[in-house]
C-alpha positions in Angstrom: 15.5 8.1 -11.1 13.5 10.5 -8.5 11.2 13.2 -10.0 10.5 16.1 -8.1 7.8 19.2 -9.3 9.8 22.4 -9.1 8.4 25.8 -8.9 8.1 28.5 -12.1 6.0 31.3 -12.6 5.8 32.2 -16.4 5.2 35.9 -17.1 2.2 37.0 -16.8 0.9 40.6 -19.2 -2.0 41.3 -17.5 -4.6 39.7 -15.2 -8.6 40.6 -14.2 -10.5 39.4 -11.9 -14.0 39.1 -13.5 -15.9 37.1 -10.2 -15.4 37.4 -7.0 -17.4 34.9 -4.5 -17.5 34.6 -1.0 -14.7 32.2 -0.3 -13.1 31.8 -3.6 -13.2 33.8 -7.3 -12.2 33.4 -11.1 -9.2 35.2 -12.5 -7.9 35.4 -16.3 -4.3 35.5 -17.2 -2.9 36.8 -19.9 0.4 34.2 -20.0 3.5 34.6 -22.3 4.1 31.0 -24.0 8.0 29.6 -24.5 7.2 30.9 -28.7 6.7 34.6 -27.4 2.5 34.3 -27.6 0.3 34.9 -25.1 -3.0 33.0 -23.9 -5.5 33.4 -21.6 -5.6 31.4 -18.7 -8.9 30.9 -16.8 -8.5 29.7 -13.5 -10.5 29.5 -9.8 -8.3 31.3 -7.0 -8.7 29.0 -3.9 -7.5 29.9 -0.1 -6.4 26.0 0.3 -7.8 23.6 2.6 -7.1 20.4 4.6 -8.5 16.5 5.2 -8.0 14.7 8.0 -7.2 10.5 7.2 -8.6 9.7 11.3 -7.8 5.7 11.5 -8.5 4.4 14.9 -7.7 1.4 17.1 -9.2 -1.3 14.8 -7.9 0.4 11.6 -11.3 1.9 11.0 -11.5 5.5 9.4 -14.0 7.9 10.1 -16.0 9.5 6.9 -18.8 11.3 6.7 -21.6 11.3 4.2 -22.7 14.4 2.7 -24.7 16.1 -0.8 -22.2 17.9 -3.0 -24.2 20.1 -5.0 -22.3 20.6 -8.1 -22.0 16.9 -9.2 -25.5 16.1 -7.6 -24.4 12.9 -5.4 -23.7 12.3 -2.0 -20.5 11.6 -1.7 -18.7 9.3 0.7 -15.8 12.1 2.5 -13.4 12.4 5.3 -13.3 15.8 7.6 -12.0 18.7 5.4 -12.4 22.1 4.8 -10.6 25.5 3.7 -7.8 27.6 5.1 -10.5 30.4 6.8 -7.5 33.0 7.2 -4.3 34.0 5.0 -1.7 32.2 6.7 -3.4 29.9 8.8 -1.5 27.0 10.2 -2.9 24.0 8.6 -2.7 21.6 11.7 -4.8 24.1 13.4 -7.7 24.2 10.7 -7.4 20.1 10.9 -7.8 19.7 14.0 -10.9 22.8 13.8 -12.2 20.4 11.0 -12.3 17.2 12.3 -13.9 18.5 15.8 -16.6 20.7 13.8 -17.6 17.8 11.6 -17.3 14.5 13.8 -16.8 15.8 17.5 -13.4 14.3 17.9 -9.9 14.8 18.6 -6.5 13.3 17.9 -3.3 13.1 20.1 -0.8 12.0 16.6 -0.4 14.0 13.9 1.4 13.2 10.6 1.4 14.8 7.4 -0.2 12.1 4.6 0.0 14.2 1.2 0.1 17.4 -0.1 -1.8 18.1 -3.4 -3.1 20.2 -6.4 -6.7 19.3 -6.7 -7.7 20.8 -9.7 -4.1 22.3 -11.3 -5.2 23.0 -15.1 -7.9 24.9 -13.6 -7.9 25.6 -9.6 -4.8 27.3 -7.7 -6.5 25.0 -5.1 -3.4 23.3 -2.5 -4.9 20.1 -0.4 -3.0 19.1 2.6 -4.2 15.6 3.7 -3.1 14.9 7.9 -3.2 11.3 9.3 -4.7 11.4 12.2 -4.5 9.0 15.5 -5.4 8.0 18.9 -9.0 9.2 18.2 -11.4 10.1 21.0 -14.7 11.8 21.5 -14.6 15.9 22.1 -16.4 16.9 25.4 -19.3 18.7 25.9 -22.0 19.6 23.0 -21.6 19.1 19.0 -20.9 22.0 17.1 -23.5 23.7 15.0 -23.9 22.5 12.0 -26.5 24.5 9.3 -27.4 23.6 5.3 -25.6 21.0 3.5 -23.3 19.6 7.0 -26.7 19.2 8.7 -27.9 16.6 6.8 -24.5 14.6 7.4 -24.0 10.7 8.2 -21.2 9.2 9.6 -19.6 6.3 9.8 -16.2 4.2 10.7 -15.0 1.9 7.7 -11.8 -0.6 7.3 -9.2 1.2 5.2 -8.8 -1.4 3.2 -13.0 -1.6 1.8 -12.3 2.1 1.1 -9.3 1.3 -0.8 -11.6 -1.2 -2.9 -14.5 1.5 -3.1 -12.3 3.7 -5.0 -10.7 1.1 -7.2 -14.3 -0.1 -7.8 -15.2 3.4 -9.1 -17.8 3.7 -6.2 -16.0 6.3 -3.8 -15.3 9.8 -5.4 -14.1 12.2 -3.1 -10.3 13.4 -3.9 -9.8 13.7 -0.2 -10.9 10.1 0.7 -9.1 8.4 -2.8 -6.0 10.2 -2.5 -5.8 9.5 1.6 -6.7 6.4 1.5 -4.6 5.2 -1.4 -1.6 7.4 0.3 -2.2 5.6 3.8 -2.1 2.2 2.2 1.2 2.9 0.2 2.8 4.0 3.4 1.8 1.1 5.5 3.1 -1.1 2.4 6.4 1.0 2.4 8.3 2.4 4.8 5.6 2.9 7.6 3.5 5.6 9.3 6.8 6.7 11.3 8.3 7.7 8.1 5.8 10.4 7.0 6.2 13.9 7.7 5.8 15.9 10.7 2.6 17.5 11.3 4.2 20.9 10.8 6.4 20.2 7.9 6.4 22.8 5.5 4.3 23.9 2.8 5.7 25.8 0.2 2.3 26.1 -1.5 0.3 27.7 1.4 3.1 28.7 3.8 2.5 29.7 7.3 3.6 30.1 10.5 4.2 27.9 13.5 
Protein backbone atom coordinates (compact mmCIF):
# COMPACT_ATOMS: atom_id res chain seq x y z
CA UNK A 1 0.00 0.00 0.00
CA UNK A 2 1.51 3.59 -1.01
CA UNK A 3 0.21 6.62 1.09
CA UNK A 4 0.39 9.89 -0.30
CA UNK A 5 -0.65 13.54 1.74
CA UNK A 6 -3.23 15.18 -0.45
CA UNK A 7 -4.12 18.80 -0.35
CA UNK A 8 -7.49 20.29 1.48
CA UNK A 9 -8.24 23.55 2.68
CA UNK A 10 -11.18 23.43 5.33
CA UNK A 11 -13.21 26.62 5.47
CA UNK A 12 -12.07 29.17 7.12
CA UNK A 13 -14.83 32.14 8.84
CA UNK A 14 -12.55 34.63 9.54
CA UNK A 15 -8.81 35.26 10.03
CA UNK A 16 -6.53 38.19 11.90
CA UNK A 17 -3.36 38.79 11.83
CA UNK A 18 -2.45 39.94 15.46
CA UNK A 19 1.81 40.06 14.82
CA UNK A 20 3.50 40.83 12.24
CA UNK A 21 7.57 40.45 12.40
CA UNK A 22 10.07 41.07 10.04
CA UNK A 23 10.38 37.82 8.14
CA UNK A 24 7.54 35.84 9.46
CA UNK A 25 4.10 36.71 11.64
CA UNK A 26 1.26 34.87 13.70
CA UNK A 27 -2.25 34.52 12.24
CA UNK A 28 -5.59 33.11 13.98
CA UNK A 29 -8.12 31.10 12.10
CA UNK A 30 -11.36 30.83 12.74
CA UNK A 31 -11.75 26.96 11.08
CA UNK A 32 -15.19 25.16 10.53
CA UNK A 33 -14.75 21.45 12.04
CA UNK A 34 -16.43 18.19 9.98
CA UNK A 35 -19.44 18.61 13.23
CA UNK A 36 -20.24 22.25 11.91
CA UNK A 37 -18.03 24.04 14.99
CA UNK A 38 -15.55 26.29 14.63
CA UNK A 39 -11.99 26.67 16.48
CA UNK A 40 -9.33 28.90 16.45
CA UNK A 41 -6.32 27.97 14.92
CA UNK A 42 -3.05 29.73 15.95
CA UNK A 43 -0.42 29.34 13.57
CA UNK A 44 3.19 31.12 12.42
CA UNK A 45 3.01 32.23 8.61
CA UNK A 46 6.46 31.30 7.22
CA UNK A 47 7.96 32.39 3.58
CA UNK A 48 9.71 28.71 3.33
CA UNK A 49 13.23 27.96 3.13
CA UNK A 50 15.90 25.44 1.92
CA UNK A 51 19.06 23.17 3.29
CA UNK A 52 21.65 22.09 1.38
CA UNK A 53 22.83 18.05 2.31
CA UNK A 54 26.78 19.10 0.51
CA UNK A 55 28.53 15.44 0.70
CA UNK A 56 31.91 15.58 -0.94
CA UNK A 57 34.54 13.19 -2.40
CA UNK A 58 35.20 11.18 0.75
CA UNK A 59 31.45 11.14 1.81
CA UNK A 60 32.09 13.97 4.25
CA UNK A 61 29.24 16.60 4.79
CA UNK A 62 29.74 20.08 5.45
CA UNK A 63 27.85 21.55 8.74
CA UNK A 64 28.16 24.42 10.44
CA UNK A 65 27.97 25.19 14.10
CA UNK A 66 25.90 27.97 15.24
CA UNK A 67 23.72 29.47 18.74
CA UNK A 68 20.01 29.17 18.17
CA UNK A 69 18.59 31.51 20.46
CA UNK A 70 15.23 30.20 21.18
CA UNK A 71 16.28 26.72 22.56
CA UNK A 72 19.61 28.15 23.93
CA UNK A 73 22.14 25.48 22.36
CA UNK A 74 24.37 25.53 19.62
CA UNK A 75 23.33 23.39 17.38
CA UNK A 76 25.21 21.22 14.98
CA UNK A 77 23.40 22.47 11.08
CA UNK A 78 23.84 22.26 7.44
CA UNK A 79 23.58 25.54 5.06
CA UNK A 80 19.93 26.78 5.14
CA UNK A 81 17.94 29.57 5.06
CA UNK A 82 14.41 31.27 3.97
CA UNK A 83 12.82 31.88 0.58
CA UNK A 84 13.88 36.01 0.65
CA UNK A 85 11.26 36.78 -2.20
CA UNK A 86 7.62 35.40 -3.06
CA UNK A 87 8.30 33.06 -5.66
CA UNK A 88 11.86 32.51 -5.47
CA UNK A 89 13.29 29.52 -7.17
CA UNK A 90 14.47 27.38 -4.46
CA UNK A 91 17.70 26.04 -6.31
CA UNK A 92 18.65 29.57 -6.56
CA UNK A 93 18.32 30.50 -2.70
CA UNK A 94 20.42 26.99 -2.16
CA UNK A 95 22.91 27.64 -4.00
CA UNK A 96 22.84 31.71 -2.32
CA UNK A 97 22.87 29.63 0.98
CA UNK A 98 25.46 27.43 0.85
CA UNK A 99 28.01 30.16 -0.76
CA UNK A 100 26.84 32.85 1.96
CA UNK A 101 27.45 30.42 4.85
CA UNK A 102 30.47 28.10 3.73
CA UNK A 103 32.09 29.83 0.61
CA UNK A 104 31.33 26.96 -1.74
CA UNK A 105 29.71 25.82 -4.72
CA UNK A 106 28.22 22.65 -6.21
CA UNK A 107 28.16 21.46 -9.92
CA UNK A 108 25.04 18.36 -8.95
CA UNK A 109 21.99 19.12 -7.72
CA UNK A 110 19.25 16.77 -6.54
CA UNK A 111 16.19 17.26 -4.65
CA UNK A 112 16.56 15.14 -1.03
CA UNK A 113 13.09 15.95 0.79
CA UNK A 114 10.57 18.22 0.91
CA UNK A 115 8.95 18.91 4.33
CA UNK A 116 6.50 20.51 6.91
CA UNK A 117 8.68 21.54 9.77
CA UNK A 118 6.36 22.57 12.23
CA UNK A 119 2.59 21.54 10.60
CA UNK A 120 0.30 21.77 13.84
CA UNK A 121 1.72 25.06 14.27
CA UNK A 122 4.04 26.63 11.36
CA UNK A 123 2.81 26.92 7.60
CA UNK A 124 6.61 26.56 7.36
CA UNK A 125 7.63 24.28 3.79
CA UNK A 126 11.53 22.89 3.94
CA UNK A 127 13.11 21.85 0.82
CA UNK A 128 16.29 19.84 1.65
CA UNK A 129 18.88 19.80 -1.93
CA UNK A 130 21.77 17.18 -2.08
CA UNK A 131 24.42 18.73 -3.08
CA UNK A 132 27.80 17.45 -5.02
CA UNK A 133 31.08 17.97 -6.60
CA UNK A 134 31.91 20.63 -3.89
CA UNK A 135 34.58 23.25 -4.40
CA UNK A 136 35.78 26.45 -2.82
CA UNK A 137 33.90 29.94 -4.12
CA UNK A 138 36.58 32.54 -5.46
CA UNK A 139 37.47 35.60 -4.12
CA UNK A 140 36.43 36.99 -0.50
CA UNK A 141 33.85 35.30 2.13
CA UNK A 142 30.69 36.91 2.39
CA UNK A 143 29.72 39.06 5.28
CA UNK A 144 28.58 37.55 7.92
CA UNK A 145 27.10 39.83 11.14
CA UNK A 146 25.27 38.53 14.74
CA UNK A 147 24.53 35.03 15.32
CA UNK A 148 26.42 33.62 11.52
CA UNK A 149 29.55 35.40 12.86
CA UNK A 150 30.24 33.39 15.52
CA UNK A 151 29.92 30.21 13.12
CA UNK A 152 32.20 26.93 13.06
CA UNK A 153 32.48 24.58 10.50
CA UNK A 154 33.34 21.51 9.83
CA UNK A 155 33.28 18.20 7.30
CA UNK A 156 31.80 14.95 9.06
CA UNK A 157 31.21 11.23 7.69
CA UNK A 158 27.41 10.85 6.95
CA UNK A 159 27.26 8.02 8.62
CA UNK A 160 28.64 9.66 12.53
CA UNK A 161 25.84 12.18 11.82
CA UNK A 162 23.46 9.47 11.21
CA UNK A 163 24.57 8.03 14.81
CA UNK A 164 24.51 11.65 16.32
CA UNK A 165 20.95 11.94 15.73
CA UNK A 166 19.95 8.43 16.65
CA UNK A 167 22.09 9.13 19.83
CA UNK A 168 19.85 12.05 20.58
CA UNK A 169 22.95 14.39 20.32
CA UNK A 170 22.28 16.28 16.84
CA UNK A 171 18.97 18.38 16.76
CA UNK A 172 18.65 20.37 13.90
CA UNK A 173 15.52 19.25 11.56
CA UNK A 174 17.61 20.13 8.59
CA UNK A 175 20.67 17.88 9.42
CA UNK A 176 18.31 14.76 11.01
CA UNK A 177 15.94 14.77 8.29
CA UNK A 178 18.92 15.03 5.39
CA UNK A 179 20.91 12.95 6.82
CA UNK A 180 18.51 10.15 7.62
CA UNK A 181 16.90 10.89 3.92
CA UNK A 182 20.56 10.59 2.25
CA UNK A 183 21.21 7.33 3.96
CA UNK A 184 17.75 5.71 2.99
CA UNK A 185 18.51 6.68 -0.60
CA UNK A 186 21.92 5.30 -0.79
CA UNK A 187 20.33 2.06 0.94
CA UNK A 188 17.48 2.14 -1.66
CA UNK A 189 17.43 2.88 -5.01
CA UNK A 190 20.39 5.41 -5.16
CA UNK A 191 21.23 9.09 -5.47
CA UNK A 192 20.27 8.85 -9.35
CA UNK A 193 16.85 8.05 -8.42
CA UNK A 194 15.91 11.32 -6.47
CA UNK A 195 14.38 14.17 -7.99
CA UNK A 196 15.59 16.78 -10.17
CA UNK A 197 16.84 19.90 -8.76
CA UNK A 198 13.89 21.73 -10.26
CA UNK A 199 11.13 19.32 -9.60
CA UNK A 200 8.14 20.90 -8.37
CA UNK A 201 6.86 22.13 -5.28
CA UNK A 202 3.42 22.39 -4.85
CA UNK A 203 3.92 23.91 -1.41
CA UNK A 204 6.04 26.95 -2.41
CA UNK A 205 5.63 26.96 -6.21
CA UNK A 206 7.80 29.06 -8.41
CA UNK A 207 9.20 29.54 -11.52
CA UNK A 208 12.03 28.24 -13.53
Amino acid sequence: MRIKDTAEEWQVTATSTPFVGNKTSARTDVVVMPDGTSVDRDYQVHPGSVAVLALDDQDRVLVINQYRHPVRHRLWEIPAGLLDVPGENPLNAARRELYEEAHVKAEDWRVLTDVYTSPGGCDEALRIFLARDLSEVDGERFEVSEEEADMQFARVPLADLVRGVLAGELHNTCLAVGALALTAALAGDGIDALRPADAPWPARPFEA
